[in-house]
mmCIF file of the N, C-alpha and C atoms, coordinates in Angstrom:
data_MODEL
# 
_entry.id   MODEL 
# 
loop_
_atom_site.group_PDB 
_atom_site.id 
_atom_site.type_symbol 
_atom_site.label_atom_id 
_atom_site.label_alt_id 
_atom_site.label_comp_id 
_atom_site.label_asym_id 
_atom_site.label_entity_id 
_atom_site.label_seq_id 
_atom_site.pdbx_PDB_ins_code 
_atom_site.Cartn_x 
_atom_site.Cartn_y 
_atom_site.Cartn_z 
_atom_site.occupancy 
_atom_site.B_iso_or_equiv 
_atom_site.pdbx_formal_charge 
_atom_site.auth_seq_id 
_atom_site.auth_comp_id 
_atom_site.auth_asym_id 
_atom_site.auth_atom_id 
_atom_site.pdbx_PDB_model_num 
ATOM 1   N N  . UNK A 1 1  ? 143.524 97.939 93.761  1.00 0.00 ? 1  UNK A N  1 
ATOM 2   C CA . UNK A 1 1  ? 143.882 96.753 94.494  1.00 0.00 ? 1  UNK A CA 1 
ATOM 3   C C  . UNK A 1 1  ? 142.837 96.518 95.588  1.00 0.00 ? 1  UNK A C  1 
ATOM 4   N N  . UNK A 1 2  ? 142.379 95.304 95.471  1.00 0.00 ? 2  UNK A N  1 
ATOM 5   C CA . UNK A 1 2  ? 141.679 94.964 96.986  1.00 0.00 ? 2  UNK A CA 1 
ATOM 6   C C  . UNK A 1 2  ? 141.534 95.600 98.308  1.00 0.00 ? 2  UNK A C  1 
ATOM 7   N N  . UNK A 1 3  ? 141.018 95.253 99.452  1.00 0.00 ? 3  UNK A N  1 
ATOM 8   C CA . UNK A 1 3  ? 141.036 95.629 100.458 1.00 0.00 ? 3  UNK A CA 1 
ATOM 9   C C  . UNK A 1 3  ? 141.761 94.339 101.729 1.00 0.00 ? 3  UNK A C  1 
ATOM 10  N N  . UNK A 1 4  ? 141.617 94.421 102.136 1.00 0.00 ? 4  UNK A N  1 
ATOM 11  C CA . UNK A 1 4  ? 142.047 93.197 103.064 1.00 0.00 ? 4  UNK A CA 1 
ATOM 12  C C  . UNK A 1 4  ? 140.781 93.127 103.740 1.00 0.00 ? 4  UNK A C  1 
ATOM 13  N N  . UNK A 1 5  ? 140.541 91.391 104.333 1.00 0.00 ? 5  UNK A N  1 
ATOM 14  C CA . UNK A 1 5  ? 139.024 91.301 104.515 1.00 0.00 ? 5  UNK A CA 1 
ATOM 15  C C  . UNK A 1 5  ? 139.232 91.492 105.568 1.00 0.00 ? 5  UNK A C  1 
ATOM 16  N N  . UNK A 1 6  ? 138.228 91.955 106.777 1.00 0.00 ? 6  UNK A N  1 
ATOM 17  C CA . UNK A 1 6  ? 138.559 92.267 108.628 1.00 0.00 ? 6  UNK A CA 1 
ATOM 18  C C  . UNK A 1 6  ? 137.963 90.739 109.032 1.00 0.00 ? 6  UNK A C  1 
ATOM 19  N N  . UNK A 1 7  ? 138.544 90.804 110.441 1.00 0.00 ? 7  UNK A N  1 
ATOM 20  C CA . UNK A 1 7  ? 137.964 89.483 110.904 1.00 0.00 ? 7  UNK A CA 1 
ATOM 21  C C  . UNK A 1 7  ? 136.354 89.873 111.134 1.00 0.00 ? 7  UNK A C  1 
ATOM 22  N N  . UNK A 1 8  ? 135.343 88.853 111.502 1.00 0.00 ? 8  UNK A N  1 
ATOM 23  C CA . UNK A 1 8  ? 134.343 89.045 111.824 1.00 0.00 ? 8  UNK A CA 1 
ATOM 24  C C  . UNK A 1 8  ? 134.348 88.943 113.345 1.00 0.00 ? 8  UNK A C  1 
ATOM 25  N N  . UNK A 1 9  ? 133.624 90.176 113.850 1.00 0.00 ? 9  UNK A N  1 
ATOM 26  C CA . UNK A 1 9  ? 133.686 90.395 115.251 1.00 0.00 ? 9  UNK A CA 1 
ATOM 27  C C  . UNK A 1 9  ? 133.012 89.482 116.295 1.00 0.00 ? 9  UNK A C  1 
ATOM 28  N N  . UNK A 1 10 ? 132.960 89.248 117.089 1.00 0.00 ? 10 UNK A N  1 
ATOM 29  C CA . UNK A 1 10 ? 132.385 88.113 118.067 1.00 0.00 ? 10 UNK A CA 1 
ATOM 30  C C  . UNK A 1 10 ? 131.669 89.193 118.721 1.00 0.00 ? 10 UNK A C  1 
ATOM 31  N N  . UNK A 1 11 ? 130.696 88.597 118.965 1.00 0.00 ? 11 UNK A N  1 
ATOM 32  C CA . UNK A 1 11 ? 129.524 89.259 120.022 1.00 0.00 ? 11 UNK A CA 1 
ATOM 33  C C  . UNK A 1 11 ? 129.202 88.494 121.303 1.00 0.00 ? 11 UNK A C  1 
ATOM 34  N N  . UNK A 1 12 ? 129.479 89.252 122.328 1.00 0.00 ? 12 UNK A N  1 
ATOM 35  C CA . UNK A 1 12 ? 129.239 88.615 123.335 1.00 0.00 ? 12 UNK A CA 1 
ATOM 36  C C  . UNK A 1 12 ? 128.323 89.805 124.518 1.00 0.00 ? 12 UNK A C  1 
ATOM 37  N N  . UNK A 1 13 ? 127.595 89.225 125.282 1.00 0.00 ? 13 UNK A N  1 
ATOM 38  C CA . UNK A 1 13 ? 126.921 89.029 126.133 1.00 0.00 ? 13 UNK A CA 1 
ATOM 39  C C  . UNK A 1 13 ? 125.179 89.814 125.546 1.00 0.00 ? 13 UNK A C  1 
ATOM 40  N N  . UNK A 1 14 ? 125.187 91.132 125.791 1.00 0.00 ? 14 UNK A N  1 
ATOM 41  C CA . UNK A 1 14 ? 123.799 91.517 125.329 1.00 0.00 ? 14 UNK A CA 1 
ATOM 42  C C  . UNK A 1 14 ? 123.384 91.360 124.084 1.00 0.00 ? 14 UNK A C  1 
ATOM 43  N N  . UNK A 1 15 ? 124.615 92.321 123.093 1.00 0.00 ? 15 UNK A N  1 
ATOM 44  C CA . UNK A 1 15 ? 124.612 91.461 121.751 1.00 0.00 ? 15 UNK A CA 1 
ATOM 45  C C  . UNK A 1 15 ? 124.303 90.562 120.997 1.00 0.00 ? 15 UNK A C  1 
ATOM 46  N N  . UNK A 1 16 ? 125.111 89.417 122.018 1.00 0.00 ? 16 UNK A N  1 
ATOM 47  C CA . UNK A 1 16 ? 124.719 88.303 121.614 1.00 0.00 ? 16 UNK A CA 1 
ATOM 48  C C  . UNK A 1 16 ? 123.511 87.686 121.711 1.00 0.00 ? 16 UNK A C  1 
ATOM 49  N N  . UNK A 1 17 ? 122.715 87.939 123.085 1.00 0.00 ? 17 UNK A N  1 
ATOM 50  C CA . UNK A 1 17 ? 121.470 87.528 123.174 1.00 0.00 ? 17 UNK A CA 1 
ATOM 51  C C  . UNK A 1 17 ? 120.541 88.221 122.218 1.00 0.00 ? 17 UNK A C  1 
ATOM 52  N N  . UNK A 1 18 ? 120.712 89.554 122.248 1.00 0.00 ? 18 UNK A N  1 
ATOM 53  C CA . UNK A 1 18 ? 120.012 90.070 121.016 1.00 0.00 ? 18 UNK A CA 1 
ATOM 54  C C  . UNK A 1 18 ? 120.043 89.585 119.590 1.00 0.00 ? 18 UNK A C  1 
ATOM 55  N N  . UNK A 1 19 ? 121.168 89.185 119.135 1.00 0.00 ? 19 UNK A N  1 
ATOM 56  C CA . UNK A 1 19 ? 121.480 88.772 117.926 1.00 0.00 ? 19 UNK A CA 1 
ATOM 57  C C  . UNK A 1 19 ? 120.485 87.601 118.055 1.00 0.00 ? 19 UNK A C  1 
ATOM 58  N N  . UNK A 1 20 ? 120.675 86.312 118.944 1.00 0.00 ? 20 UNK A N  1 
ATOM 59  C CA . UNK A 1 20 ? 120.036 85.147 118.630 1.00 0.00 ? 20 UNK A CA 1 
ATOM 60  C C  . UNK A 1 20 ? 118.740 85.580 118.691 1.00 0.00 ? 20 UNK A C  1 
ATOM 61  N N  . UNK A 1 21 ? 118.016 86.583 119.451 1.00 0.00 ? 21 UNK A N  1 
ATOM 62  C CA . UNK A 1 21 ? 116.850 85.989 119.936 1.00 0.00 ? 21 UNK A CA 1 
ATOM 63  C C  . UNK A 1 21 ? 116.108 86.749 118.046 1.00 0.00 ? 21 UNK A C  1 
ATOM 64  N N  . UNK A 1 22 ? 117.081 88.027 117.512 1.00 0.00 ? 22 UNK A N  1 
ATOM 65  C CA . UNK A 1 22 ? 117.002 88.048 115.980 1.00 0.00 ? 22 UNK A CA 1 
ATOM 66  C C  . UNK A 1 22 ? 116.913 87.047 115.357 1.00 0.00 ? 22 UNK A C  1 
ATOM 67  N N  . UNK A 1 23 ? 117.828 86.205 115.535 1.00 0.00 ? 23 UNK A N  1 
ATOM 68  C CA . UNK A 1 23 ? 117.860 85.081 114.370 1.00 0.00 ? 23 UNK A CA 1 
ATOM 69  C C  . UNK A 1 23 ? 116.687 84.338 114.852 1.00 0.00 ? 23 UNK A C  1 
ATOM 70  N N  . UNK A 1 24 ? 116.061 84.043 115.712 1.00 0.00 ? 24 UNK A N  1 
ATOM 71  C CA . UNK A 1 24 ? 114.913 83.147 116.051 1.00 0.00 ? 24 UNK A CA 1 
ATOM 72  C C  . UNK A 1 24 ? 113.891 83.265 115.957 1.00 0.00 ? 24 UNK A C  1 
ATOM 73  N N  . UNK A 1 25 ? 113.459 84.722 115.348 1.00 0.00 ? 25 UNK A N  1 
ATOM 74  C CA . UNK A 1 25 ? 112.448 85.418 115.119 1.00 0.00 ? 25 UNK A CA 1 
ATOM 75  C C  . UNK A 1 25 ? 112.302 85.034 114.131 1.00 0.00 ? 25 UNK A C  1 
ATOM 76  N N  . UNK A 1 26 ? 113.349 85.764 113.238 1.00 0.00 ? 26 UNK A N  1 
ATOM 77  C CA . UNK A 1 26 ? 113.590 85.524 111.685 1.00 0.00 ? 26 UNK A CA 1 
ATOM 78  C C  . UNK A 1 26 ? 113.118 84.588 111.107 1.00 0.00 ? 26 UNK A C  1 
ATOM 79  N N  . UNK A 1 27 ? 114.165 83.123 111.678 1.00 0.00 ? 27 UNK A N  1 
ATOM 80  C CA . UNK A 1 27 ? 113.580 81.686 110.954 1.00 0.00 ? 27 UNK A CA 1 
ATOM 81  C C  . UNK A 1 27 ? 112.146 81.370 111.592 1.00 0.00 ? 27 UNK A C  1 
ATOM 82  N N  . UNK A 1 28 ? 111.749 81.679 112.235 1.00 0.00 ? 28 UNK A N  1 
ATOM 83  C CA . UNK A 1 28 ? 110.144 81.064 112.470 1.00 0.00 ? 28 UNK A CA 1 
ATOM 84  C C  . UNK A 1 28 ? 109.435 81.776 112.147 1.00 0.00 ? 28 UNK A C  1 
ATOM 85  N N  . UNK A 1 29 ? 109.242 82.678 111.472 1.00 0.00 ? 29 UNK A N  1 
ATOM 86  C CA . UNK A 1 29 ? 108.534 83.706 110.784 1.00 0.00 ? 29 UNK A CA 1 
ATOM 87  C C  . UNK A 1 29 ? 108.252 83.326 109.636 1.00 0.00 ? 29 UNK A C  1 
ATOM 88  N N  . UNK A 1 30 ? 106.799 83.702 109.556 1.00 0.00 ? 30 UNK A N  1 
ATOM 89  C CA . UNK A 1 30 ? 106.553 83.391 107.921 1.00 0.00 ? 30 UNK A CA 1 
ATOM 90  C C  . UNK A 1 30 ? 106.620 84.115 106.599 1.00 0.00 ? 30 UNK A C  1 
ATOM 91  N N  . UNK A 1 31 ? 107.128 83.347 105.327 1.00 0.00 ? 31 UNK A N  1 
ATOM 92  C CA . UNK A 1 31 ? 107.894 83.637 104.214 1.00 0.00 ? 31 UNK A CA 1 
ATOM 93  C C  . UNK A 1 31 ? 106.959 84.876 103.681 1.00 0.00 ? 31 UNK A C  1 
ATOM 94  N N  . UNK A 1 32 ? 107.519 85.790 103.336 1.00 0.00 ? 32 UNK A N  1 
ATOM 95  C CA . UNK A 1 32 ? 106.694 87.105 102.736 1.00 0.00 ? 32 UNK A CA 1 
ATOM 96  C C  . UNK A 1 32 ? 106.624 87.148 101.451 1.00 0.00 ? 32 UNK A C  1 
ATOM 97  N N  . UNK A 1 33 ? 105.239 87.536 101.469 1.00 0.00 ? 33 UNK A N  1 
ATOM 98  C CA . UNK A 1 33 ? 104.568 87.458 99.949  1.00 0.00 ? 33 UNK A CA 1 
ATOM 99  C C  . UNK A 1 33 ? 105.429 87.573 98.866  1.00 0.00 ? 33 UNK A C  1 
ATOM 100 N N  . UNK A 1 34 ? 106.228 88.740 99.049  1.00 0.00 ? 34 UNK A N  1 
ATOM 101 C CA . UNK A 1 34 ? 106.947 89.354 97.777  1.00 0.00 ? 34 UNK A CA 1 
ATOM 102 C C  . UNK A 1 34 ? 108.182 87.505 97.559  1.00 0.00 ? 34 UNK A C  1 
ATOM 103 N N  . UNK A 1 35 ? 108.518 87.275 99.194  1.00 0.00 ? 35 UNK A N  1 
ATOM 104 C CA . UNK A 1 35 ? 109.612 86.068 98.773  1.00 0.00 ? 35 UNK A CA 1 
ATOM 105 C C  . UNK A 1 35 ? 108.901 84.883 98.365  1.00 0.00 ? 35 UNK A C  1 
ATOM 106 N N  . UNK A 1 36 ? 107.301 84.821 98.402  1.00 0.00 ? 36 UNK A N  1 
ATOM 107 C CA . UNK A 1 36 ? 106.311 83.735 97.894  1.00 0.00 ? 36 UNK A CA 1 
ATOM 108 C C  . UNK A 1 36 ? 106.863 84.214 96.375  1.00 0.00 ? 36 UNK A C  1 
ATOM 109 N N  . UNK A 1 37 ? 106.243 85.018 95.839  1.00 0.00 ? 37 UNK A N  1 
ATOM 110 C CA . UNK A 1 37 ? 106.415 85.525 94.865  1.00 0.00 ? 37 UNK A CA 1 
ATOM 111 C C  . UNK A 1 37 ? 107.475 85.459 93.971  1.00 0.00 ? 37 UNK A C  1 
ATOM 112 N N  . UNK A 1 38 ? 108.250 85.362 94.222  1.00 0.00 ? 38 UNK A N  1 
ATOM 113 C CA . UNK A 1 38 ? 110.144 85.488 93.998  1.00 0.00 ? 38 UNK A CA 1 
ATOM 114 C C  . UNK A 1 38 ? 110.398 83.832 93.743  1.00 0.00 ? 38 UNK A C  1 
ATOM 115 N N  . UNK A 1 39 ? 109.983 83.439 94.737  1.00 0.00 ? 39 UNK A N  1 
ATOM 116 C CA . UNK A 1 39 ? 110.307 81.627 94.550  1.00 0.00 ? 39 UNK A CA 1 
ATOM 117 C C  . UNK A 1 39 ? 109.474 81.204 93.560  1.00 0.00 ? 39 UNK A C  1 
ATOM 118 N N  . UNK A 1 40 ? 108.313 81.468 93.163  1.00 0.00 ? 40 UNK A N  1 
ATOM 119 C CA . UNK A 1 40 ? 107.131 81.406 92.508  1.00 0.00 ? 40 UNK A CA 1 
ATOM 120 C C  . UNK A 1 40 ? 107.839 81.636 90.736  1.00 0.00 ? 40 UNK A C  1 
ATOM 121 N N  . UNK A 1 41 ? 108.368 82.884 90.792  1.00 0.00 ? 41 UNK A N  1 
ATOM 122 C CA . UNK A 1 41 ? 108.801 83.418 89.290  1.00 0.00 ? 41 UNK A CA 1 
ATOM 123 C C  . UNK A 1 41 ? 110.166 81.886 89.171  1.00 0.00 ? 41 UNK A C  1 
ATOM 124 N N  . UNK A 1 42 ? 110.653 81.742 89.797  1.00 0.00 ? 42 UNK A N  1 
ATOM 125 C CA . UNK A 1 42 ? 111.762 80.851 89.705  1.00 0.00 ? 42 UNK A CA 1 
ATOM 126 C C  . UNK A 1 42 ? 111.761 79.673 89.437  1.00 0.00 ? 42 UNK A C  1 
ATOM 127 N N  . UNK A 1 43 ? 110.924 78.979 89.979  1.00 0.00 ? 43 UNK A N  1 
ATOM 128 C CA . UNK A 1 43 ? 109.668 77.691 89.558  1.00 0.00 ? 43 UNK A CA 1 
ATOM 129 C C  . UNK A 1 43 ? 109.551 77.829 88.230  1.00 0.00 ? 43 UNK A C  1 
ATOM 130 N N  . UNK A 1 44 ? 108.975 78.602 88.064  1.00 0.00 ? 44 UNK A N  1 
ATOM 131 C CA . UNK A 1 44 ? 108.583 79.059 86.911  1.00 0.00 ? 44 UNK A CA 1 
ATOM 132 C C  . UNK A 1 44 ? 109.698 78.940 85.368  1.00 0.00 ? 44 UNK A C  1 
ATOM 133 N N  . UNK A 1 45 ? 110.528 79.680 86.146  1.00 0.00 ? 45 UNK A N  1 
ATOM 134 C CA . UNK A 1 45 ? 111.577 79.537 84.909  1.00 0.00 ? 45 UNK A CA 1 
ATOM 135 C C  . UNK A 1 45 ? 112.426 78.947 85.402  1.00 0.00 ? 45 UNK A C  1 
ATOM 136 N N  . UNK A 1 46 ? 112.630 77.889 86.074  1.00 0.00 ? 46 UNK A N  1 
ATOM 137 C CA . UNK A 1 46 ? 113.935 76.785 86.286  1.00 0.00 ? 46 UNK A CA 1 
ATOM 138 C C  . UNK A 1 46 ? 114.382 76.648 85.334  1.00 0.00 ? 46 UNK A C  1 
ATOM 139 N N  . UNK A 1 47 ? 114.165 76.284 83.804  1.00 0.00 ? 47 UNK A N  1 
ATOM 140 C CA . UNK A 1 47 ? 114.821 75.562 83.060  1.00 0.00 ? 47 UNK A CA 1 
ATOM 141 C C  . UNK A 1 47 ? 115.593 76.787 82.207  1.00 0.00 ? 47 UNK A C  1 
ATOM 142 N N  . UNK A 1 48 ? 115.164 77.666 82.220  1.00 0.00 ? 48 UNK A N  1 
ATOM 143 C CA . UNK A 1 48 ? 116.054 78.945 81.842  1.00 0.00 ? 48 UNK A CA 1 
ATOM 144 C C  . UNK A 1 48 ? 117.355 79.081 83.064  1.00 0.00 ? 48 UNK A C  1 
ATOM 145 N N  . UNK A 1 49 ? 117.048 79.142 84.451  1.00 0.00 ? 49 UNK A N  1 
ATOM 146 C CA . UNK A 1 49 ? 118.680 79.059 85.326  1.00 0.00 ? 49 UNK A CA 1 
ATOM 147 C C  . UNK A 1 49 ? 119.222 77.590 85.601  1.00 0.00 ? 49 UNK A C  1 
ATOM 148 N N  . UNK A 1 50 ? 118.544 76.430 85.044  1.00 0.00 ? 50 UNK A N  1 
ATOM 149 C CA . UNK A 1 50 ? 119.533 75.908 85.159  1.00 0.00 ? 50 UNK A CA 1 
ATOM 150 C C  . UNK A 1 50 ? 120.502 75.256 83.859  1.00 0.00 ? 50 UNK A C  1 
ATOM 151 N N  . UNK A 1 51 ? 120.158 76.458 82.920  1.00 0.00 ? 51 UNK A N  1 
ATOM 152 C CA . UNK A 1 51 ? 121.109 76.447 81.463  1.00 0.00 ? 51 UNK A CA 1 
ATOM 153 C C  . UNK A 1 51 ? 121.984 77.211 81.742  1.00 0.00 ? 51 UNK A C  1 
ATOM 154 N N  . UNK A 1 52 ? 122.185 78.339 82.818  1.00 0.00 ? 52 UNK A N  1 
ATOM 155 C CA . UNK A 1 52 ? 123.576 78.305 83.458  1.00 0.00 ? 52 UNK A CA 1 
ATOM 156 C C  . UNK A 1 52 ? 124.338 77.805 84.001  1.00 0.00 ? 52 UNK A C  1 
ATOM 157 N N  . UNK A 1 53 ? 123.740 76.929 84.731  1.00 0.00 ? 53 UNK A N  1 
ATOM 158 C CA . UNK A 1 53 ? 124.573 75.756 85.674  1.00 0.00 ? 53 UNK A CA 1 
ATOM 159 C C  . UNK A 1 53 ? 125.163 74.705 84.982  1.00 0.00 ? 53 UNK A C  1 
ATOM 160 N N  . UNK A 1 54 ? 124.661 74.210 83.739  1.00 0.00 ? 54 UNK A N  1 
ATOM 161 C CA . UNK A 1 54 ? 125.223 72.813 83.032  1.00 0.00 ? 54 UNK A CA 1 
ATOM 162 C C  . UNK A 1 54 ? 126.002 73.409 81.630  1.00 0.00 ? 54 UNK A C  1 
# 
């Protein structure tokens, strides 16, 4: 049987600044080769995933 899901915790004060100033790093950072790469193979074979979707 399942688990029961927990709430997600709130972060507040240092945490929190830490967390954002993470996330702000993150998105302005540039995309890494391997995820160039990855998007690249996918391009590639779109028409193979999107014969799962339809």
């Amino acid at each position: 049987m399942a688990k029961p899901i927990r709430a997600t915790p709130t972060l507040r004060g240092e945490d929190a600044e830490r967390f954002v100033k993470q996330m702000i790093k993150k998105e302005t950072s540039a995309i890494s080769r391997i995820d160039k790469e990855l998007y690249a193979d996918v391009e590639k074979n779109r028409r193979f995933f999107e014969s799962f979707l339809n």
